[in-house]
C-alpha positions, 0 to 999 in steps of 0.5 A: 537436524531441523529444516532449514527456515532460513530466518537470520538469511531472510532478515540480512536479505531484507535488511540490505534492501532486497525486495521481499518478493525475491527473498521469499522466492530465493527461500522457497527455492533453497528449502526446495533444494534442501527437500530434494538433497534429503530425499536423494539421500534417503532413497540411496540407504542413507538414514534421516538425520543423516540426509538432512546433516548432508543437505546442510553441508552440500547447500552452504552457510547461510551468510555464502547463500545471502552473499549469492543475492546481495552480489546483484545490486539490481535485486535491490527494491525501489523502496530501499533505492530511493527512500526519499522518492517513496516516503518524500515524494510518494507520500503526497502523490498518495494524498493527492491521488486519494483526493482527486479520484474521489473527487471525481468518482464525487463529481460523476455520483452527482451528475448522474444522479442530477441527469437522472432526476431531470430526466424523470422530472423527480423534485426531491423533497427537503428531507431527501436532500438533506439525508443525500447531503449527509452521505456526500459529506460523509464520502467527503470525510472518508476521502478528507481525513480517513485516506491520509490515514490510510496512506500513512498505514500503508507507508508504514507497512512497506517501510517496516516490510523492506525494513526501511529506516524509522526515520524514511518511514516518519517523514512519509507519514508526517508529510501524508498526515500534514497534507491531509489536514490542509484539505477541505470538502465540502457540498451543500445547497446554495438556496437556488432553486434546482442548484447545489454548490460543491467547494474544495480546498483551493475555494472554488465552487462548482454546480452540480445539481 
């Protein structure tokens, strides 16, 4: 008789929420048990086949040992518990958290690197700013249009992950996706002297270098 995999055991478990981690876990421990009964009874006489058919029936039906879990209501994952605070709620908290720690991790490059060229009395040439433009704009990109993306991507591997329904994990990346195109970035030269304009969404402007 083959070593259990509990396949259809594990599939029950996720299906009826349970977070990943734990089934994995619980698997890990029955096979554990398994091996122990097999060796206990080879080491008393008895033959292969015979230990691992005797394993079997000492650990159980797979539906009795999901049955063991799924009587905790609390081994249940948040994600299963509330799909609506994930996919709904947690898809724009992502797009917003993406936006703003990129925003300032934007904001603090450009201050340095403002306070490092005052400090050394460094005037970039024209060519410099526009190829530094051209990288600002591109960071501006990736945290614009490629981190909802990633949000999305994410959402979608949890959702299919805690086998959660296509309709939770739809509406986390339509709210991730739609989010995403309603934000704008932008930071270009304002032809003032000394003086860079930085200018998010809302349209508020900010001077940075």
């Amino acid at each position: 008789m083959p070593h259990p995999g509990f396949e259809r055991m594990s599939e029950r478990l996720l299906r009826a929420g349970i977070a990943p981690r734990r089934v994995r876990r619980y698997v890990g421990e029955l096979r554990d048990h398994f091996d122990d009964l097999v060796r206990e009874a080879t080491a008393s006489g008895m033959a292969r086949p015979a230990a691992e058919a005797e394993a079997h029936s000492r650990l159980g039906r797979e539906d009795d040992l999901a049955d063991t879990l799924l009587a905790h209501p609390g081994l249940r994952s948040i994600t299963a518990r509330f799909p609506w605070a994930v996919f709904g709620l947690g898809s724009g908290v992502l797009v917003v958290a993406a936006l703003a720690i990129g925003l300032a991790v934007e904001i603090a490059a450009l201050n340095l690197v403002s306070a490092q060229t005052q400090a050394l009395g460094w005037k970039p040439s024209p060519g410099f700013l526009s190829e530094f433009t051209l990288g600002v704009e591109a960071w501006n990109t990736l945290i614009v249009h490629i981190a909802p993306i990633g949000a999305a991507v994410f959402l979608c591997v949890i959702g299919v992950r805690q086998r959660i329904s296509t309709g939770w994990i739809f509406i986390g990346v339509a709210i991730a996706c739609v989010l995403g195109g309603f934000q704008h970035l932008s930071w270009y030269d304002t032809g003032s002297r000394g003086v860079m304009t930085f200018s998010s969404g809302c349209c508020r402007h900010f001077p940075i270098l």
